[in-house]
C-alpha positions as CSV (number, residue, x, y, z in Angstrom):
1,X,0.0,0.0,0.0
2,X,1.3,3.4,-1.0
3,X,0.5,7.0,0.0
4,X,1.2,10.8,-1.9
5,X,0.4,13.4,1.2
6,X,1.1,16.2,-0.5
7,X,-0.7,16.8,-3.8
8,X,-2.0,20.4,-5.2
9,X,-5.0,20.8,-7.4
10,X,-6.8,23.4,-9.9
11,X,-8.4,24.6,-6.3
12,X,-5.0,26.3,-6.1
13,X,-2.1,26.3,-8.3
14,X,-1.8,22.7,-9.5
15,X,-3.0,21.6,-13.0
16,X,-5.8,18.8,-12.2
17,X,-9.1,19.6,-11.2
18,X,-10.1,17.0,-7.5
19,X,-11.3,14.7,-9.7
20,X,-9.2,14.3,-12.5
21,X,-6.6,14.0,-9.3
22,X,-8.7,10.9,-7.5
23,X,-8.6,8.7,-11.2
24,X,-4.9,9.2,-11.2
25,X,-4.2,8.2,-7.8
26,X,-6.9,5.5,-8.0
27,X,-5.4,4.3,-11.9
28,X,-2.1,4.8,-9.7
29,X,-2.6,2.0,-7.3
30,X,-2.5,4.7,-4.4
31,X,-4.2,3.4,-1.1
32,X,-4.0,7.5,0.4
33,X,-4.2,10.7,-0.6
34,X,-3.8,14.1,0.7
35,X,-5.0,16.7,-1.4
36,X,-3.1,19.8,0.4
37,X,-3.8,23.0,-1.9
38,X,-3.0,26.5,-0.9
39,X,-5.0,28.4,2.1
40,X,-8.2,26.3,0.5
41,X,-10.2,23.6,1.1
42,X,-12.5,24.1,-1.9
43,X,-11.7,20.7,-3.5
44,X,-12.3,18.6,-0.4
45,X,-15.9,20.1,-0.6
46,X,-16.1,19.8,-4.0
47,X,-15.5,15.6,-3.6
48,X,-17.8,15.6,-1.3
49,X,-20.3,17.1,-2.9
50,X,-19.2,14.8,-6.0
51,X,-20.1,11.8,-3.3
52,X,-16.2,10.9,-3.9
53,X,-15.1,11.6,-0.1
54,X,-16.1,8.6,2.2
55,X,-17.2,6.9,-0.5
56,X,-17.2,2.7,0.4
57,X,-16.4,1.0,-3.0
58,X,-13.3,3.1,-3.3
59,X,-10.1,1.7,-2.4
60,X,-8.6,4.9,-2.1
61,X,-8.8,6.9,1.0
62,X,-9.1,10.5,0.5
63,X,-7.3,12.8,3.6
64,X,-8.9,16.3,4.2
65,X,-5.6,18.6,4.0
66,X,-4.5,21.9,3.7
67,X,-0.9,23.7,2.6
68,X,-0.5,27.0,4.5
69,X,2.0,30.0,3.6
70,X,3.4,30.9,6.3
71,X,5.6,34.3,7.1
72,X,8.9,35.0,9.1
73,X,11.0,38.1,8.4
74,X,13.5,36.2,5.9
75,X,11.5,33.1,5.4
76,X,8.6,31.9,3.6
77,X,7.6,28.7,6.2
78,X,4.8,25.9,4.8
79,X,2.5,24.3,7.0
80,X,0.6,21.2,6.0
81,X,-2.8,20.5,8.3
82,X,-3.8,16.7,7.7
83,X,-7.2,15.8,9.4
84,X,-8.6,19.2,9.5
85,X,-12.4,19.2,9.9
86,X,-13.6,20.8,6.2
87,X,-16.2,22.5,8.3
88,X,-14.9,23.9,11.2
89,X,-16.1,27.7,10.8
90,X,-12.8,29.2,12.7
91,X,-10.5,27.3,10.0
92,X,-13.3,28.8,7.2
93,X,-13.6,32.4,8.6
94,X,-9.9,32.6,8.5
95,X,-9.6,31.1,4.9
96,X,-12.3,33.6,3.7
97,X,-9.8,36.5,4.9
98,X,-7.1,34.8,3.0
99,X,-9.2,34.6,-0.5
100,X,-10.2,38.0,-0.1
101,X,-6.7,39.4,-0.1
102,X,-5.7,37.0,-2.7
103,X,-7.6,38.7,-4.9
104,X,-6.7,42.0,-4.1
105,X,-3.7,41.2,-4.3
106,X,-3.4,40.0,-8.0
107,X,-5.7,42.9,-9.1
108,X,-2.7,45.2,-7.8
109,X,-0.5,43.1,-9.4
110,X,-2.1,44.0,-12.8
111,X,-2.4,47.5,-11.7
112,X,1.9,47.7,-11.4
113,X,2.1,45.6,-14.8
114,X,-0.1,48.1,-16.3
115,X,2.4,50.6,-15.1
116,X,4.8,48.8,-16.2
117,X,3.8,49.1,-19.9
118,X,2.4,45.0,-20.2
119,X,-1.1,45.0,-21.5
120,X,-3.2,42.8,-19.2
121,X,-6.4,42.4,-17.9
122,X,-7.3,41.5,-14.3
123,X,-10.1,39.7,-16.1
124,X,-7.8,37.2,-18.0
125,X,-6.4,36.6,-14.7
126,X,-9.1,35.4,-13.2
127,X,-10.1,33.4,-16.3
128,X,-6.9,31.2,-15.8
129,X,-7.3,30.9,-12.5
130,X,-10.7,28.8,-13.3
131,X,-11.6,27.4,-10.1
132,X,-9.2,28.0,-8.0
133,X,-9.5,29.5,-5.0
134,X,-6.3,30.2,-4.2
135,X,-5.5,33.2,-7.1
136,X,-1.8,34.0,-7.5
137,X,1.0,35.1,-9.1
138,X,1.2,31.9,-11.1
139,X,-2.2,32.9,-12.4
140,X,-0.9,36.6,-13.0
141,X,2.2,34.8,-15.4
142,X,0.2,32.7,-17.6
143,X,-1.2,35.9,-18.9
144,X,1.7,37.7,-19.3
145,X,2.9,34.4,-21.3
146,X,-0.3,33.9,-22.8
147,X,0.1,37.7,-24.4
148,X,3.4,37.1,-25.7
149,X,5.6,38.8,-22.8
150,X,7.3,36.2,-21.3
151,X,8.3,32.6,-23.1
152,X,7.4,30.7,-19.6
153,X,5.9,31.6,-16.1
154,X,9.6,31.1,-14.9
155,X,10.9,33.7,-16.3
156,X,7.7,36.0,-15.9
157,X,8.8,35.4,-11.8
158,X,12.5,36.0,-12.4
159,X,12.0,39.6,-14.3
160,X,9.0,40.9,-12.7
161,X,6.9,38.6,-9.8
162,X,9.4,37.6,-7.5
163,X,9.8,39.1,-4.5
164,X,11.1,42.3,-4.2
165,X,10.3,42.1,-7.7
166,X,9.0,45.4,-9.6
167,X,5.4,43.9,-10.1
168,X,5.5,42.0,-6.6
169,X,2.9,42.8,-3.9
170,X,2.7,41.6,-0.6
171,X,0.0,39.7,0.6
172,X,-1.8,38.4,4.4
173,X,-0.3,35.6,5.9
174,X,-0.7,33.7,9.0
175,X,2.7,33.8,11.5
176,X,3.6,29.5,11.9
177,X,2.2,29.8,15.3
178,X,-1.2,31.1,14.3
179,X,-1.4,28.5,11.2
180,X,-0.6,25.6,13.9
181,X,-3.2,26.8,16.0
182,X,-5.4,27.2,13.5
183,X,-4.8,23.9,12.5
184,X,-5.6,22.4,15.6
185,X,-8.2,24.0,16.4
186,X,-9.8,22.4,13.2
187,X,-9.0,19.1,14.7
188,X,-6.0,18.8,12.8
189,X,-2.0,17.6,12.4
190,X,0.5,20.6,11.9
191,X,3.6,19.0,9.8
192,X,6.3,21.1,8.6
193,X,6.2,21.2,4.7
194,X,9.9,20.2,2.9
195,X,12.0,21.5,5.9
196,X,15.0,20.9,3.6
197,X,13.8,24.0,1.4
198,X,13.4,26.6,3.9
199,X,17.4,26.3,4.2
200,X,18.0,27.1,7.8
201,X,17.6,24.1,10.0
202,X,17.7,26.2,13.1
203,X,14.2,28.0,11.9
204,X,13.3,24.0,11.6
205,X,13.8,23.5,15.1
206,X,12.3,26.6,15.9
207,X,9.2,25.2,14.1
208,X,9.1,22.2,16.6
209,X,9.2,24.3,19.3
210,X,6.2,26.3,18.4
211,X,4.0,23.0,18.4
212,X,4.8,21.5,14.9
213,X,3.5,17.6,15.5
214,X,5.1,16.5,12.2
215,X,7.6,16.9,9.4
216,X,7.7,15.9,6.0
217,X,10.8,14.0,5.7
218,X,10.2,12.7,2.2
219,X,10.0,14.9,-0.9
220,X,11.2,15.0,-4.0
221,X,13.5,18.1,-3.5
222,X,15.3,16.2,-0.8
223,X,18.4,14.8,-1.7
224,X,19.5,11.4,0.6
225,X,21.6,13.5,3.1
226,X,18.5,15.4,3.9
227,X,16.2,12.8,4.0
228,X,18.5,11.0,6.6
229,X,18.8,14.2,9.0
230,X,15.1,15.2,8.8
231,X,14.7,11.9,9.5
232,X,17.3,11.7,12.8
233,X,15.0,15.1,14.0
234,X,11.8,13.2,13.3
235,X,12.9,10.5,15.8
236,X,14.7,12.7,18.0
237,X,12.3,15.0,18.9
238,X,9.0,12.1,18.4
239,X,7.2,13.9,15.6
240,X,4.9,12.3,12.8
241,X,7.0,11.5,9.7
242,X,5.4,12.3,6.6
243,X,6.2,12.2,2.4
244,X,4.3,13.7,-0.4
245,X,5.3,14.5,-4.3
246,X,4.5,18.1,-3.9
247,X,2.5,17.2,-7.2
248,X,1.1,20.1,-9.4
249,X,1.0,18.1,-12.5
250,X,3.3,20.7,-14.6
251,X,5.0,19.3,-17.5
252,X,8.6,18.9,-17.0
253,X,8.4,19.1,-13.1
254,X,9.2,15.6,-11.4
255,X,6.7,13.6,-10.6
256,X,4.7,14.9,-13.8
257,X,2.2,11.5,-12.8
258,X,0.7,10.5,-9.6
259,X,2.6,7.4,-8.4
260,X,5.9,8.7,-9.1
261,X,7.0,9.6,-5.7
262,X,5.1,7.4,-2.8
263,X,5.8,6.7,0.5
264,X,4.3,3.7,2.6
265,X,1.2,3.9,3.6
266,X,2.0,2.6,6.7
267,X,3.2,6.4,7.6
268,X,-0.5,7.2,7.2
269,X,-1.7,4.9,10.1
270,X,0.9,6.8,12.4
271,X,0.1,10.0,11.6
272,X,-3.3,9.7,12.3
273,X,-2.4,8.0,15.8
């Protein structure tokens, strides 16, 4: 039995809408699944309302998740939430503050491009976005590749939307501590998201001081050496170990398939202890 806990759909900046993600995963031979998009759980209601979610002739077991941004002074810190209750209103009161300056956000962002001299519409913007929740400056890109601007989304980040960038804006985000509280207050497990990107493994430990249960341990940006010390601080400190692709389905990005990068299922059954 095999398990992808990390897994991003068209809810926020992934390329698969929920379902499309559950008949890969299922076609996969994947016994668990977290779908973890951005400061959203819009596709975890939209399976449920599907009848997907706690559905008994499926073999796949579906794990209500989230994927928080998180912001220190010179970091950008993840938070995953695994077990959250979908309807819990505190976790939904704060995530309708989030979407709200999400897309005031992006409309500013076209309002500097516009500045700028590029010729795009806010509208476009939220015409890529489709159904996501979670609008962003990957959303903002695609147009400016769309129109011509840019050759890929890449590069539209590296000239104009990264930050400090001349098009970046700022946007609302929880501290760590309030996204772990808010996490558990939904009835859910806060696990630190690819602690070997964040770069600083003292802000890691930090992390588990402030109440982090978990840590992802397995991703596909960790190389072996950091698998085997996030590993040693997983034991050490007695936190949930956890895996996930990080899957967005973009072409050219490994794992480009569901099933690519698994971890054992049996990880599931202790994280949920």
């Amino acid at each position: 039995m095999i398990a992808d806990l990390h897994i991003h759909s068209t809810a926020s900046d992934g390329r698969l809408s929920p379902l499309e993600i559950v008949r890969q995963a299922e076609d996969a031979g994947l016994s668990h699944i977290a779908i973890t998009d951005h400061d959203t759980v819009a596709a975890h209601l939209e399976l449920r309302e599907a009848g997907i979610i706690d559905n008994s002739m499926s073999k796949l077991s579906i794990i209500p998740g989230i994927e928080f941004s998180t912001d220190l002074p010179w970091h950008e810190v993840h938070i995953l939430g695994y077990f959250i209750d979908i309807d819990n209103m505190k976790l939904r009161d704060q995530l309708e503050v989030i979407l709200n300056d999400r897309l005031r956000r992006s409309r500013t962002m076209v309002e500097k491009l516009i500045q700028l001299g590029y010729s795009i519409d806010y509208d476009s913007v939220l015409e890529f976005a489709g159904q996501a929740m979670a609008v962003g400056r990957p959303h903002v890109a695609k147009v400016l590749v769309e129109n011509g601007y840019f050759k890929t989304v890449s590069e539209a980040f590296d000239v104009l939307l990264a930050k400090n960038g001349p098009a970046y804006v700022p946007h609302y985000k929880l501290t760590p501590e309030q996204a772990i509280r808010l996490i558990e207050q939904a009835g859910g497990i806060a696990v630190l998201a690819h602690p070997g990107l964040i770069g600083d493994d003292n802000l890691v430990l930090n992390m588990v001081k402030a109440g982090m249960r978990g840590l992802e341990v397995f991703h596909p940006e960790h190389d072996q050496a950091m698998t085997s010390r996030y590993l040693d601080i997983a034991n050490k400190y007695n936190l949930k170990i956890t895996g996930g692709s990080d899957f967005h389905a973009i072409p050219g990005r490994y794992p480009e398939k569901l099933g690519e990068f698994t971890i054992s299922a049996a990880l599931v059954d202790t994280l949920s202890m």
